[in-house]
C-alpha positions as MATLAB code, in Angstrom:
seq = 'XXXXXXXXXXXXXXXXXXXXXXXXXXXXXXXXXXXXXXXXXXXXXXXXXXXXXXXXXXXXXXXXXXXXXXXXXXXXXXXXXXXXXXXXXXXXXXXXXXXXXXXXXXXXXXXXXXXXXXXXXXXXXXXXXXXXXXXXXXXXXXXXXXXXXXXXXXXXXXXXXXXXXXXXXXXXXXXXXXXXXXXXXXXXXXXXXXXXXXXXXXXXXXXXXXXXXXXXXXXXXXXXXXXXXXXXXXXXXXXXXXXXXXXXXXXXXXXXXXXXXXXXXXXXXXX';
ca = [
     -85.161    0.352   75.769;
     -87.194    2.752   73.873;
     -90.694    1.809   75.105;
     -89.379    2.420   78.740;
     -93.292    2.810   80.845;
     -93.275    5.142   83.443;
     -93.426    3.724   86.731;
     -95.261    4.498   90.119;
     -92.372    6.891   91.154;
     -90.606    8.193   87.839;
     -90.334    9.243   84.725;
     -88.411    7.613   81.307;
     -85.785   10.124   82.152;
     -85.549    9.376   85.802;
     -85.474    5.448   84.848;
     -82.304    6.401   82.426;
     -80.457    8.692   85.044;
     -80.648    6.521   87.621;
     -79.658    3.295   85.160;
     -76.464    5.832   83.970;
     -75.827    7.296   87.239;
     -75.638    3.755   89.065;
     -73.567    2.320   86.641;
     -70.858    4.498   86.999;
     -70.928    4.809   90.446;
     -70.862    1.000   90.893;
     -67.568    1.553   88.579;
     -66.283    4.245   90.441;
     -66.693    2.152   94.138;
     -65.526   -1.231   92.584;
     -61.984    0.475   90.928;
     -61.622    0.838   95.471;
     -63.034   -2.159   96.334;
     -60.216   -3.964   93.939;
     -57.336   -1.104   94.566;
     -54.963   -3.078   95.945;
     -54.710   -6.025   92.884;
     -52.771   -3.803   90.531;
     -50.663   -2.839   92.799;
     -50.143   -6.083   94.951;
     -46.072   -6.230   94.494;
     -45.652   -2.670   94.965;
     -47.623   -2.678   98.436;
     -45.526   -6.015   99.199;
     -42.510   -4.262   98.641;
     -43.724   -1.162  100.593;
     -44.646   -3.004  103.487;
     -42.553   -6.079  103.352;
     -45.346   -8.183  102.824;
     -45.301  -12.799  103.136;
     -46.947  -14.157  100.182;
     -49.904  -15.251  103.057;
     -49.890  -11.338  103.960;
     -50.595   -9.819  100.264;
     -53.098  -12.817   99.845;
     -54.806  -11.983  103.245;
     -54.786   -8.776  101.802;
     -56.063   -8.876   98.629;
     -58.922  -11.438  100.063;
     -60.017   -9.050  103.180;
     -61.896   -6.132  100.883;
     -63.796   -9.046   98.981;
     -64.731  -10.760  101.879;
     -66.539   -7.995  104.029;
     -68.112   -6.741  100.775;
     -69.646   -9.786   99.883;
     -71.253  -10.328  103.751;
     -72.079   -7.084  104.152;
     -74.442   -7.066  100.557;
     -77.270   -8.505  102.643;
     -77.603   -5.935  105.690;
     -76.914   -3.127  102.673;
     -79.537   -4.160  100.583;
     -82.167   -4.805  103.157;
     -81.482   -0.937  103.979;
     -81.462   -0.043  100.253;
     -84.926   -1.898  100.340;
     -86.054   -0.300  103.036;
     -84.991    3.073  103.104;
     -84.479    3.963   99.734;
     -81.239    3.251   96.993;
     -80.244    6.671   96.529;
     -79.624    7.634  100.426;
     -77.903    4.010  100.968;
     -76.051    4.754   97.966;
     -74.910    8.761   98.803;
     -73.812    7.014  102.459;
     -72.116    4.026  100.849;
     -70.006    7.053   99.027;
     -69.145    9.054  101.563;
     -68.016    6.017  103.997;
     -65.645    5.142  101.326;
     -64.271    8.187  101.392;
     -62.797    7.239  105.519;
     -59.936    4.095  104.012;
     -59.152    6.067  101.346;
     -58.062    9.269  102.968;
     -56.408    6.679  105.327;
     -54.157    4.141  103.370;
     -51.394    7.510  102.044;
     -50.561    7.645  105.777;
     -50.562    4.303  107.085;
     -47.113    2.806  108.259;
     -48.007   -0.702  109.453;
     -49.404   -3.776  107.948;
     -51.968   -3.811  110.459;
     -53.351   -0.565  109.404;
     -53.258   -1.122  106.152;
     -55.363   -4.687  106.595;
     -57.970   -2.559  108.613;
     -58.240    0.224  106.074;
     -58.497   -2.790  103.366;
     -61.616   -3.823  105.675;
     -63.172   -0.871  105.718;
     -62.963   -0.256  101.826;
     -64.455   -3.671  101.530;
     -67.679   -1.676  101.920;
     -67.394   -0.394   98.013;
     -68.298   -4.024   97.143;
     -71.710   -3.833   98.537;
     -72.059   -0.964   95.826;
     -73.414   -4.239   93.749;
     -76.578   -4.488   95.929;
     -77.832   -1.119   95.656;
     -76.989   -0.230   92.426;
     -78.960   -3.253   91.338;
     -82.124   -2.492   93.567;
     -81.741    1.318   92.976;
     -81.681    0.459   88.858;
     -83.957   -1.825   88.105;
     -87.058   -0.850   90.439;
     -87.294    1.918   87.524;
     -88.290   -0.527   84.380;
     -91.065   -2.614   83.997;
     -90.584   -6.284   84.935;
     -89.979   -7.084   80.885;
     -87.462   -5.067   81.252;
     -85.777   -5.085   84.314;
     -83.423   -8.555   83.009;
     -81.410   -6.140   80.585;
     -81.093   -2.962   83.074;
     -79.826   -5.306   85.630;
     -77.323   -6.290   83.051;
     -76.609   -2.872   82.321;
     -75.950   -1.697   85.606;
     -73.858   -4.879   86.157;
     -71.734   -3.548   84.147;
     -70.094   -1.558   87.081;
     -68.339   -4.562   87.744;
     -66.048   -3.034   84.984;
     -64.748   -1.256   87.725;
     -62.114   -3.588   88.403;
     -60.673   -3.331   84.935;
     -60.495    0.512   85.011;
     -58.640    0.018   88.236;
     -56.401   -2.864   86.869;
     -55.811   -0.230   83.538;
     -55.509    2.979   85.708;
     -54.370    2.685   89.023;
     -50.371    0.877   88.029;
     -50.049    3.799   86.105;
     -51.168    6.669   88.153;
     -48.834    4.628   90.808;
     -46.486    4.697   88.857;
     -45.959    8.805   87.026;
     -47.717   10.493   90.125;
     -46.796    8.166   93.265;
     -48.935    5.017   95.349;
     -50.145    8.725   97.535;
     -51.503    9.850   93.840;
     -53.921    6.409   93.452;
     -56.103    7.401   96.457;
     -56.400   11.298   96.088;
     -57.263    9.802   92.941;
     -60.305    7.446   93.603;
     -61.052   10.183   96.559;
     -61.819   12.977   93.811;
     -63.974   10.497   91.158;
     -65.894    9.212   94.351;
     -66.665   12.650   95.339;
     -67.756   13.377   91.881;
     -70.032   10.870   90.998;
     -71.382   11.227   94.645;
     -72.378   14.630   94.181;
     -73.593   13.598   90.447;
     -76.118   11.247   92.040;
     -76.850   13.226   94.070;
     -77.956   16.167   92.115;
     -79.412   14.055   89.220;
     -80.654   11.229   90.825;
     -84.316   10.455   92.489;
     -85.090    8.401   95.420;
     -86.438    5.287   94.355;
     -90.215    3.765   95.651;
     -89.887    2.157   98.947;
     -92.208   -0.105  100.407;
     -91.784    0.830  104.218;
     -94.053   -1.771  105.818;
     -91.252   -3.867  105.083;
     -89.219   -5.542  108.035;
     -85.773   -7.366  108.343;
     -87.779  -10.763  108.986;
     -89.727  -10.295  105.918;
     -86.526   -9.336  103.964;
     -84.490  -12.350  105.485;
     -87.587  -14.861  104.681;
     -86.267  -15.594  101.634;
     -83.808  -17.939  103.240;
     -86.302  -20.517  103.776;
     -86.594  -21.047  100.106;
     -83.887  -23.662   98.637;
     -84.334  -22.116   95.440;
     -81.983  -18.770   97.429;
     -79.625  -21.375   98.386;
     -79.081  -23.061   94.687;
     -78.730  -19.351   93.218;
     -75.905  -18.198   95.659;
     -73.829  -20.778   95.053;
     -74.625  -20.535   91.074;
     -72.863  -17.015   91.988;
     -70.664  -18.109   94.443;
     -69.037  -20.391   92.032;
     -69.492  -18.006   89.111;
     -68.984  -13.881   90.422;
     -66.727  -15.294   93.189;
     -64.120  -17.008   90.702;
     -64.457  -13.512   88.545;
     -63.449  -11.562   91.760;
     -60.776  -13.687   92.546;
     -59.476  -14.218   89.392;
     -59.236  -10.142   88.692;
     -57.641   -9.896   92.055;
     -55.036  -12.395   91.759;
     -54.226  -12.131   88.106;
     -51.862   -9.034   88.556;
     -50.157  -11.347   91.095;
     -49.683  -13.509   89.293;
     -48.001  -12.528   86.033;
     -45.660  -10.129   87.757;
     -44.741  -12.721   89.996;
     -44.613  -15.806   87.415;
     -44.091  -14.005   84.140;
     -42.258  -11.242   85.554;
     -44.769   -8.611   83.942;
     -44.404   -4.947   85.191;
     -47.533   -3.728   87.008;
     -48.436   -1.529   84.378;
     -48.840   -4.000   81.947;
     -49.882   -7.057   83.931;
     -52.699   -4.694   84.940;
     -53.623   -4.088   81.225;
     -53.454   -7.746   80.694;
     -55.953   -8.394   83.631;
     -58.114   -5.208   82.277;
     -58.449   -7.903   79.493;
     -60.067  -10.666   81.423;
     -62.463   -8.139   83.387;
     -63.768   -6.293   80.554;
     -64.499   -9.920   78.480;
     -66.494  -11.184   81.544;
     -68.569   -8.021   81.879;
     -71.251   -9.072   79.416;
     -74.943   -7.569   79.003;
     -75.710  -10.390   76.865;
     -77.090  -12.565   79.765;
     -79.444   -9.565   81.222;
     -80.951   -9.108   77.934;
     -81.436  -13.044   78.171;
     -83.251  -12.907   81.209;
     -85.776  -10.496   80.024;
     -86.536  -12.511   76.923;
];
């Protein structure tokens, strides 16, 4: 991406910081957003979990993330990437401080709901990224800043370990300390994007009268949504089925995230 243009609002540098910046951020708020996969049996043992219960579980993070990607990244549109981004951060910050000290199920499934937020990290990172390149090149930064979605392999890699040398109390402090990091990173080193701020809601949510929306979600429905639950339940299910320990059924489904994290196709979609 050499012949990067400048753009309305930035520089080549401020196009490559905030293309850097994102992507680890996105990495940093998807290794929450999947926390509990790697360490589904040792949660079930904690809290004497029903296979329905670690299921319910591991499905209530992904399923307020994906809803909530639509009200996020109409604000992100509308307000700007960087201070939806620096608020997405620091709301994290509330489930994590909370799951070391929760005692009940119940608790736990509400901080899980709350952390589901980290999953809307995908819609602002990609709005926040791209708006920097010109359109020829906005196909491969989107694929670069997709990338975040590696997240959930760092997490798969990191988190069964960290569980277990330092404690489960150890994986939160943790993922509180890299999210305050990277926060403050973006913060420093990052520019507020161009917003347009004649735009409204209606206008944003106008796009659902064209079929062509409809055809593409479930393209991505059928394609992110198996790669989500596929990195969420694979843990699961080789310690359960093969008998793996965490540790290394987390390296194993490191394996299958990293392989589906690909760049190829945004590089495609600019040629």
């Amino acid at each position: 991406m050499s012949n990067v243009k400048n753009v309305a609002h930035g520089s080549r540098a401020n196009a490559y910081t905030a293309l850097i910046l994102s992507t680890l951020a996105m990495i940093v708020c998807f290794m929450s957003w999947s926390n509990f996969a790697p360490l589904a049996s040792q949660v079930a043992q904690m809290f004497h979990l029903s296979v329905a219960e670690r299921t319910l579980l591991l499905a209530t993070p992904v399923l307020l993330g994906s809803i909530m990607r639509i009200p996020v990244g109409i604000l992100s549109d509308r307000y700007g990437g960087k201070k939806v981004y620096l608020i997405l951060m620091a709301f994290i910050l509330i489930p994590l401080l909370m799951i070391p000290h929760v005692h009940s199920f119940g608790m736990l499934l509400f901080a899980a709901l709350l952390v589901g937020m980290s999953g809307t990290s995908f819609a602002v990172g990609v709005s926040y990224a791209s708006v920097w390149f010109p359109a020829e090149q906005q196909g491969l930064a989107l694929g670069i800043v997709s990338m975040g979605n590696m997240g959930n392999a760092v997490a798969a890699m990191t988190l069964p370990y960290i569980s277990k040398t330092a404690g489960f109390d150890a994986v939160y402090y943790f993922l509180i300390i890299l999210t305050i990091i990277f926060g403050l990173l973006f913060a420093i080193f990052c520019k507020e994007m161009p917003v347009d701020k004649s735009k409204t809601i209606a206008g944003a949510l106008s796009v659902a009268k064209d079929s062509g929306t409809w055809y593409l979600s479930l393209f991505y429905f059928l394609t992110f949504g198996l790669f989500v639950s596929f990195t969420n339940l694979t843990p699961t299910f080789l310690t359960g089925m093969f008998k793996f320990n965490p540790v290394t059924a987390g390296l194993y489904s490191a394996l299958f995230a990293f392989v589906c994290t690909l760049v190829a196709s945004g590089w495609l979609l600019s040629r």
